[in-house]
N, CA, C and O atoms as a DFTB+ gen file, in Angstrom:
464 C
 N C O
     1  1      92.068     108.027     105.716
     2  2      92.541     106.897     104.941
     3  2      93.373     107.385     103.748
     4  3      94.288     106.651     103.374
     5  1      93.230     108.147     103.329
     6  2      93.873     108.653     102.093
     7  2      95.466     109.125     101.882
     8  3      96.288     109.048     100.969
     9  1      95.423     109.868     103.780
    10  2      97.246     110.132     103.940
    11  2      97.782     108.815     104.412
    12  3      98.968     108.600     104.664
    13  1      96.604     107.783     104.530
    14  2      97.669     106.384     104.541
    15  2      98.174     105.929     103.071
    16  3      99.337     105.687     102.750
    17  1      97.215     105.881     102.394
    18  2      97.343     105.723     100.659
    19  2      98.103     106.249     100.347
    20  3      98.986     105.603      99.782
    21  1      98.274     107.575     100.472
    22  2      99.411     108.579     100.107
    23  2     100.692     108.349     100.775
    24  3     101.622     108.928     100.215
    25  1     101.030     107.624     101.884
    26  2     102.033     107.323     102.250
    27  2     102.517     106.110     101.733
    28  3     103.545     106.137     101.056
    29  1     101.953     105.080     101.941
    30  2     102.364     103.503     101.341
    31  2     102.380     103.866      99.982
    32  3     103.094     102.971      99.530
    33  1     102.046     104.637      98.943
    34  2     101.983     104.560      97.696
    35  2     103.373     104.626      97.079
    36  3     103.431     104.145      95.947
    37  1     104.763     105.228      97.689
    38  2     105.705     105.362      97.285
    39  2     106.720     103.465      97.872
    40  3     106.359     102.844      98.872
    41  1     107.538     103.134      97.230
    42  2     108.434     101.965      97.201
    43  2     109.180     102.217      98.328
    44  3     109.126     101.356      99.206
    45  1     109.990     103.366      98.553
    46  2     110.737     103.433      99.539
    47  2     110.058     103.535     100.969
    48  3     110.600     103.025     101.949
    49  1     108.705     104.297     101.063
    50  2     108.077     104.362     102.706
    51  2     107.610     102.882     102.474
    52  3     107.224     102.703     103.629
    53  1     107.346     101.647     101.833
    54  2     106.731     100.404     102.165
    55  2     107.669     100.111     102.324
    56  3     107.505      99.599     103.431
    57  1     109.118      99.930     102.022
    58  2     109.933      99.087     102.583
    59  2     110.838      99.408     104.006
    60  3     111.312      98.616     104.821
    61  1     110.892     101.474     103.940
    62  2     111.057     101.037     105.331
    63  2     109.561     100.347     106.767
    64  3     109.873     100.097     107.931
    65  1     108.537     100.244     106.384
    66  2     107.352     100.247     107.167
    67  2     107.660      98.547     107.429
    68  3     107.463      97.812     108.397
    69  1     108.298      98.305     105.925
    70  2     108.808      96.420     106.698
    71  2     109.808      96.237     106.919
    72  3     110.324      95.119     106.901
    73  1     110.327      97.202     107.171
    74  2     112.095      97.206     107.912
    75  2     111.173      97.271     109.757
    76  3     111.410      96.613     110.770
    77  1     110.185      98.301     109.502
    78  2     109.897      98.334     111.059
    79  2     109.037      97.280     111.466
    80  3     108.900      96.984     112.654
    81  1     108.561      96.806     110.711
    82  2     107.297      95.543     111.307
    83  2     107.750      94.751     112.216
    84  3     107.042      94.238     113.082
    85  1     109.630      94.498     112.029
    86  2     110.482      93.676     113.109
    87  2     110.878      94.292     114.289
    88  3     111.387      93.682     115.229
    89  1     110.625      95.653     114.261
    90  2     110.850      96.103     115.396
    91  2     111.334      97.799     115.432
    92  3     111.137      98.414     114.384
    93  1     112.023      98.643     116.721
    94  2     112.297      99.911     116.138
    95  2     113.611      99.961     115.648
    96  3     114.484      99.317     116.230
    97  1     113.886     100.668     114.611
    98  2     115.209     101.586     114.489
    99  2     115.850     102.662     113.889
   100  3     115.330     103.637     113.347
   101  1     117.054     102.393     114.036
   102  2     117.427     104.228     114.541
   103  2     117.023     105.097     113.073
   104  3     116.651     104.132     112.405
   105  1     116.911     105.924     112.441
   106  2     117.471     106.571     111.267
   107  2     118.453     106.711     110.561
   108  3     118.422     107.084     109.388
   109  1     119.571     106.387     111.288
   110  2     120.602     106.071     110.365
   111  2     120.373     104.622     109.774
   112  3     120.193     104.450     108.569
   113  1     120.391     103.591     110.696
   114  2     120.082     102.104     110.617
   115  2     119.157     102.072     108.975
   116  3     119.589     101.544     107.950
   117  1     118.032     102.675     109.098
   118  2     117.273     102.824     107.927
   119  2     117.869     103.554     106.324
   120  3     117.650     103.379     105.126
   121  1     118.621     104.331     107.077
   122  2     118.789     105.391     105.826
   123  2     120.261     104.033     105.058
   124  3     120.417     103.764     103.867
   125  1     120.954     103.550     106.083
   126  2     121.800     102.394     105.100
   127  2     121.319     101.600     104.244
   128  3     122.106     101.455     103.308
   129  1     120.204     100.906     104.114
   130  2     119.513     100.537     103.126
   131  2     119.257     100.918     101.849
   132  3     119.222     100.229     100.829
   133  1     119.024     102.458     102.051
   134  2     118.847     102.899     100.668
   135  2     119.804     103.484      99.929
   136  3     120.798     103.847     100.558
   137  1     119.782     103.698      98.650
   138  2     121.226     104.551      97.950
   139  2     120.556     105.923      97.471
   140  3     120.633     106.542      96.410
   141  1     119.713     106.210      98.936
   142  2     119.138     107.926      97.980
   143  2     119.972     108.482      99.974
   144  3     120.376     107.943     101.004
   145  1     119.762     109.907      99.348
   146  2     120.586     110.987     100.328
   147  2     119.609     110.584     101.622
   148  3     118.496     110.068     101.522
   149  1     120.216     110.904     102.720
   150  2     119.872     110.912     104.476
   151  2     118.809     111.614     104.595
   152  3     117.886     111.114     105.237
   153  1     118.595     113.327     103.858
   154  2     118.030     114.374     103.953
   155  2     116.161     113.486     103.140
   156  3     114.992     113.521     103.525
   157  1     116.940     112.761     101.827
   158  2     115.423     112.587     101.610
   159  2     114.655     111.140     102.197
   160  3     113.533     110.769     101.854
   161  1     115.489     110.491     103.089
   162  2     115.172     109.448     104.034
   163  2     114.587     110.323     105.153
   164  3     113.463     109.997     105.534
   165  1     115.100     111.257     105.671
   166  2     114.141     111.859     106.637
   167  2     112.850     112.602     106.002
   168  3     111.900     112.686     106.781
   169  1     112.666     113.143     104.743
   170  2     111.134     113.124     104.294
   171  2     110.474     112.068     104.010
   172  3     109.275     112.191     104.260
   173  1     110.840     110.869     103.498
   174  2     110.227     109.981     103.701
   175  2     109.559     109.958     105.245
   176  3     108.395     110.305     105.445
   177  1     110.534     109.463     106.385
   178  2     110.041     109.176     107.229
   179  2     109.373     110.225     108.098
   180  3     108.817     109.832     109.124
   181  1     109.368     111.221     107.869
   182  2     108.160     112.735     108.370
   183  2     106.755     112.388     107.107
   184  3     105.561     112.631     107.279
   185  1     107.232     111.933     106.211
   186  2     105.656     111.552     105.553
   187  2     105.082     110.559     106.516
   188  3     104.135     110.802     107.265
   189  1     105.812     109.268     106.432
   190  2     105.289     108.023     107.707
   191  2     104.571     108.854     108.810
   192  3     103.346     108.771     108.893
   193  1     105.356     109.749     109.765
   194  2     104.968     109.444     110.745
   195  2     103.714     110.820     110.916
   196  3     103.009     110.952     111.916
   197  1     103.677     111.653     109.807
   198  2     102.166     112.871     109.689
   199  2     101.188     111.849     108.910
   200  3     100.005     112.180     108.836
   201  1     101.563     110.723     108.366
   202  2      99.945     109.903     108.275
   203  2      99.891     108.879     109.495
   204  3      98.881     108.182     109.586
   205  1     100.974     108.727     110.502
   206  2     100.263     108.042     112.001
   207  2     101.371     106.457     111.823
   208  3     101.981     105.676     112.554
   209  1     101.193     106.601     110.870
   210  2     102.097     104.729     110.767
   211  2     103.210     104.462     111.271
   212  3     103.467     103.343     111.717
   213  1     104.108     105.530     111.277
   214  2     105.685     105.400     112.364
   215  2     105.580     106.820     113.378
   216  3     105.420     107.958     112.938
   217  1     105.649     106.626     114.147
   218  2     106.241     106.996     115.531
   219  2     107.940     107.374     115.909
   220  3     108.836     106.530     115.896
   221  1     108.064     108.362     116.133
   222  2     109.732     108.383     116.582
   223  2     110.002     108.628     117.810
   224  3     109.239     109.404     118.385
   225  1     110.966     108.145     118.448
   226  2     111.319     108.761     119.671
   227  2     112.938     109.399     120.123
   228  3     113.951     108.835     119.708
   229  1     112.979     110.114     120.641
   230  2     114.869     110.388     120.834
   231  2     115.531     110.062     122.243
   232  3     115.590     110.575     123.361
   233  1     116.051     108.798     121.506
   234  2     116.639     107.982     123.018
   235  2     117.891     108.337     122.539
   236  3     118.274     108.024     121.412
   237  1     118.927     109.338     123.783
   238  2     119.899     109.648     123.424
   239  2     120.202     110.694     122.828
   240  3     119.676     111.778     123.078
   241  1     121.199     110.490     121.857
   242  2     121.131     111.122     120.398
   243  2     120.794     110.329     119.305
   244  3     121.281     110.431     118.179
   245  1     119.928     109.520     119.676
   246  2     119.579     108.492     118.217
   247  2     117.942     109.259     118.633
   248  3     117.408     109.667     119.665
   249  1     117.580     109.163     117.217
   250  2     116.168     109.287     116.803
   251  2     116.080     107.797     116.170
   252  3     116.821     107.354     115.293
   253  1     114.876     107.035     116.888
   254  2     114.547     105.457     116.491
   255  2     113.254     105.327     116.234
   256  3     112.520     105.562     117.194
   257  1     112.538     104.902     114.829
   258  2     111.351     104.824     114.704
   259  2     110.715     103.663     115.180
   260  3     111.397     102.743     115.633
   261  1     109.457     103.596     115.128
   262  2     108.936     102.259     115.260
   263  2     107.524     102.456     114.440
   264  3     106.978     103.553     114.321
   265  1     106.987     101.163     113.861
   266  2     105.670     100.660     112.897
   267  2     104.309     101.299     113.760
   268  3     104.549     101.043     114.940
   269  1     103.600     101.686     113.712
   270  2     102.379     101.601     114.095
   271  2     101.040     101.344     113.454
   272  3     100.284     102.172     112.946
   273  1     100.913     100.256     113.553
   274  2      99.838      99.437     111.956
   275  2      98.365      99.876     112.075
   276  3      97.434      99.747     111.280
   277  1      98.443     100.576     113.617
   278  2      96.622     101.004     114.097
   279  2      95.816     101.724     112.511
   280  3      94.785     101.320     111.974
   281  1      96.761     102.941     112.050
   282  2      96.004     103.653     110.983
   283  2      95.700     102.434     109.080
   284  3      95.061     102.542     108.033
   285  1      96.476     101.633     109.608
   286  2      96.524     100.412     108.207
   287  2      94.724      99.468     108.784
   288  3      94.569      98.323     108.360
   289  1      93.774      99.988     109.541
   290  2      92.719      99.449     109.770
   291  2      91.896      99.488     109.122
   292  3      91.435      98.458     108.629
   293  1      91.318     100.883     108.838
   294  2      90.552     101.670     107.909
   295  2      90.673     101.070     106.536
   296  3      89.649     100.704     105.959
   297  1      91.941     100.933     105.929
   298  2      92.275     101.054     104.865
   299  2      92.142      99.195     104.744
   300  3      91.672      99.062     103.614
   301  1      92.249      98.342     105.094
   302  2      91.970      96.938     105.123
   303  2      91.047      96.573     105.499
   304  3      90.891      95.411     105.123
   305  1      89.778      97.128     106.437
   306  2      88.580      96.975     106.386
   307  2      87.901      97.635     104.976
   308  3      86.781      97.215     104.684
   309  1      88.330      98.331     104.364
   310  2      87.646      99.157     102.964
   311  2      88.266      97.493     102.256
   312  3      87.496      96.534     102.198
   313  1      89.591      97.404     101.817
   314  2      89.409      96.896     100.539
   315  2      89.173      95.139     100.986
   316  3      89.224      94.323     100.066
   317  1      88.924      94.652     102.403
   318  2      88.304      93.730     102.436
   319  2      86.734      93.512     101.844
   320  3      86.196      92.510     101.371
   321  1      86.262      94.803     102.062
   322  2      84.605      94.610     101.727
   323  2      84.710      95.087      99.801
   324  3      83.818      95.239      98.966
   325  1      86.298      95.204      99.703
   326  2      85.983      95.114      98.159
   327  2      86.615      93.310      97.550
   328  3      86.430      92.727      96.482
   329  1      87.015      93.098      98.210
   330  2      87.182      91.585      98.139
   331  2      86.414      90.237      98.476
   332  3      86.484      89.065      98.106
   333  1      85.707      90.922      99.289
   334  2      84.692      89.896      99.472
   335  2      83.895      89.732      99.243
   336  3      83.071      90.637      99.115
   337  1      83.503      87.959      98.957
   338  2      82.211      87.666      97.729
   339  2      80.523      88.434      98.178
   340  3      80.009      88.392      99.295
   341  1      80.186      88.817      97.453
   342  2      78.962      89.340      98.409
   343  2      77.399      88.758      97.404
   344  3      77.496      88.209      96.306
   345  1      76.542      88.945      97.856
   346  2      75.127      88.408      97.579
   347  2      75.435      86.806      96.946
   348  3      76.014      86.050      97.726
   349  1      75.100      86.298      95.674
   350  2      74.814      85.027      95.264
   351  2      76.417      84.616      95.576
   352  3      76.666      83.491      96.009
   353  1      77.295      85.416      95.374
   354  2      78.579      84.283      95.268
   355  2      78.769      84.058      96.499
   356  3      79.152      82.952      96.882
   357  1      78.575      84.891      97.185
   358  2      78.692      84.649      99.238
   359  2      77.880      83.050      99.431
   360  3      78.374      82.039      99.933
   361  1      76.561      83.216      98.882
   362  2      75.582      81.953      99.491
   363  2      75.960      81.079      98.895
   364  3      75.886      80.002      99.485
   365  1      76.531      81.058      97.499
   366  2      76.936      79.418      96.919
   367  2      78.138      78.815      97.327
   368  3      78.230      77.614      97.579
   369  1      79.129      79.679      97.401
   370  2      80.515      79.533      98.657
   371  2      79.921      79.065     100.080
   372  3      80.632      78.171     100.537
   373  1      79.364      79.233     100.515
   374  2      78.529      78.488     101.959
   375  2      77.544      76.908     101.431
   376  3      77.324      75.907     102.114
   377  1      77.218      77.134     100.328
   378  2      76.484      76.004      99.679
   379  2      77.712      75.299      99.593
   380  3      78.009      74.303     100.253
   381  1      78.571      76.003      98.545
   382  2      79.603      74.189      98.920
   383  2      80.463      73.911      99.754
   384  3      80.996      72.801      99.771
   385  1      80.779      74.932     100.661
   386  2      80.823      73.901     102.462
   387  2      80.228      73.260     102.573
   388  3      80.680      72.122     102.449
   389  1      79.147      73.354     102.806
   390  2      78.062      72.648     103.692
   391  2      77.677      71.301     102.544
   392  3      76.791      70.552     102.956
   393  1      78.154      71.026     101.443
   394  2      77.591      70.206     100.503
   395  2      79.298      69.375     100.618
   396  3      79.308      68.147     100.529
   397  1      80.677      70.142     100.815
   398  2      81.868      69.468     101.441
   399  2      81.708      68.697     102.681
   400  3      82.251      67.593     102.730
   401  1      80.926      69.195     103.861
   402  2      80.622      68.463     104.716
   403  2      80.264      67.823     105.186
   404  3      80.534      67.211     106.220
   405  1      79.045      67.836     104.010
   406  2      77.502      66.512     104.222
   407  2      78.552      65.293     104.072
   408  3      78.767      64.384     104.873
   409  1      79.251      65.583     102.584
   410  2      79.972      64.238     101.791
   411  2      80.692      63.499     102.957
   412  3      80.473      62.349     103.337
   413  1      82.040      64.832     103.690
   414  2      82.539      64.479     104.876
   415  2      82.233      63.513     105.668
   416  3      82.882      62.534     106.039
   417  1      80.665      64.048     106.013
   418  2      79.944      63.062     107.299
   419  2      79.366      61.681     107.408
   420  3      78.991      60.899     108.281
   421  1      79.511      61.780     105.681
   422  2      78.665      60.406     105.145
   423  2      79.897      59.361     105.007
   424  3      79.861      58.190     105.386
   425  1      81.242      60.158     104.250
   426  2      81.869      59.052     104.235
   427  2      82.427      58.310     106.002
   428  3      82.488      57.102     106.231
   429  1      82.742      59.357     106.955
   430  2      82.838      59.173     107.892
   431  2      81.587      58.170     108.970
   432  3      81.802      57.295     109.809
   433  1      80.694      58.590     108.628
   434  2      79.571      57.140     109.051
   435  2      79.908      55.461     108.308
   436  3      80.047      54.394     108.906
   437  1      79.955      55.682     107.125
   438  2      80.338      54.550     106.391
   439  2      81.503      53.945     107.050
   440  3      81.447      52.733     107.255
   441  1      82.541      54.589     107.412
   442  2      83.180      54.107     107.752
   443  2      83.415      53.241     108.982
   444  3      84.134      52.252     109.123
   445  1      82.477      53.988     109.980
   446  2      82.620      52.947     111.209
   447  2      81.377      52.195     111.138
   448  3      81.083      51.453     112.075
   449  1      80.708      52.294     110.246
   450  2      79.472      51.284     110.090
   451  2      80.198      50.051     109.289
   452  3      79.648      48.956     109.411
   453  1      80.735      50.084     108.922
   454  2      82.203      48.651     108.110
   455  2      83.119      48.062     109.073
   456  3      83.708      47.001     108.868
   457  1      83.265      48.989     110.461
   458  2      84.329      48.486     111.102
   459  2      83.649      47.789     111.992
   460  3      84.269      46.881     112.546
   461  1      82.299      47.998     112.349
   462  2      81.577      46.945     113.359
   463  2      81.039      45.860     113.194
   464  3      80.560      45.256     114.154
């Protein structure tokens, strides 16, 4: 998890990672986007793809990346269980569903008990 952290942590590997979320492309395609040199667009994208998240392949003479979100699992199962309500705030969040729903059900009886 950490060479994922270490990869997304820089501005330029998150935005190409949502250049790829739409699909693959080439390295040049990518490197037009940015106004830094070709040479340090390809360390960027050798960081991506030694923590697992892009993939390259050489169709041709194009080298074309593509997203691979499998290793972004780890790392969103961790900070889900830091986001989510846990002990009393978990059960009172279920308390007022279920206290949204009662109301729900009651006004919904009332209602066809008026229409008959």
């Amino acid at each position: 998890m950490d060479e994922v952290v270490a990869a997304i942590a820089d501005p330029v590997r998150r935005r190409i990672l949502e250049m790829l979320r739409d699909g693959d492309l080439p390295a040049g395609r990518i490197a037009e986007e940015f106004a830094i040199s070709r040479p340090a667009i390809s360390r960027h994208l050798r960081v991506l793809r030694e923590s697992g998240l892009v993939r390259d392949e050489l169709v041709g003479r194009q080298r074309r990346y593509s997203l691979d979100p499998a290793p972004l699992a780890e790392l969103t199962d961790w900070l889900a269980r830091l986001t989510r309500p846990s002990g009393w705030e978990h059960r009172l969040d279920a308390l007022e569903t279920e206290v949204h729903r009662t109301r729900r059900d009651r006004r919904a009886g009332r209602a066809k008990g008026n229409t008959a």
